[in-house]
C-alpha positions as CSV (number, residue, x, y, z in Angstrom):
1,X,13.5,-20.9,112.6
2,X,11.6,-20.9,109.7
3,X,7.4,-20.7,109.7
4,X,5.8,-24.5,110.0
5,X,3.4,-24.9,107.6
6,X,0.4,-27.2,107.7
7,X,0.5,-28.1,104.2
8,X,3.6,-29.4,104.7
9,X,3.1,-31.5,107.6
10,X,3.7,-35.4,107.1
11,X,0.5,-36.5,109.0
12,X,-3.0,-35.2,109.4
13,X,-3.7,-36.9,112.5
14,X,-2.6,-36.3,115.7
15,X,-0.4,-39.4,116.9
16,X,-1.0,-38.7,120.7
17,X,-5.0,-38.6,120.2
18,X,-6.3,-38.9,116.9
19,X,-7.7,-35.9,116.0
20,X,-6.7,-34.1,112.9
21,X,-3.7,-31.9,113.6
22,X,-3.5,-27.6,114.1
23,X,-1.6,-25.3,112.5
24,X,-0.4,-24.3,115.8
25,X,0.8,-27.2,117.0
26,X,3.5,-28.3,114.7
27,X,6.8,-29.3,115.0
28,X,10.1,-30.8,113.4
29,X,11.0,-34.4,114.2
30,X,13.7,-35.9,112.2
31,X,14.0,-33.3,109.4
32,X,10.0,-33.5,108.7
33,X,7.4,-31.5,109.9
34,X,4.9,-33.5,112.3
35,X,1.5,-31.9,113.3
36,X,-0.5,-32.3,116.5
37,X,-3.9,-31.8,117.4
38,X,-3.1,-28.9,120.4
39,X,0.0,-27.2,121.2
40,X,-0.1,-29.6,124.6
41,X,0.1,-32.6,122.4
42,X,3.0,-31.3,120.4
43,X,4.8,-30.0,124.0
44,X,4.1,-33.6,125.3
45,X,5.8,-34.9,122.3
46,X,8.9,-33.1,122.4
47,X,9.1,-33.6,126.1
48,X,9.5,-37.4,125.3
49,X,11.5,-37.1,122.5
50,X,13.6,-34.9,125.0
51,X,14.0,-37.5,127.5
52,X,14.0,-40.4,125.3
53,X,17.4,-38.9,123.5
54,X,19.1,-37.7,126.9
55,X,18.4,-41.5,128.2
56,X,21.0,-43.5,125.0
């Protein structure tokens, strides 16, 4: 997989608490590159998205 890169992230914020996102804690959601505040947040994230895809 390809390097994430911060500058390339869709959001600064993180959408789980608010704070501005890391360059550690990005991640690929729907072809764009979405940015979290902490490597837990982005985990968290995928977790649901996990879930929420195995349950339709």
């Amino acid at each position: 997989m390809a390097e994430l890169k911060l500058e390339d992230c869709r959001n600064d914020r993180c959408p789980w608490s608010g704070d501005p996102v890391s360059a550690d804690s990005l991640t690929i959601y729907k072809g764009e590159v979405v940015g979290f505040c902490n490597p837990g947040c982005r985990d968290k994230f995928e977790k649901a998205v996990q879930l929420f895809e195995q349950s339709i």
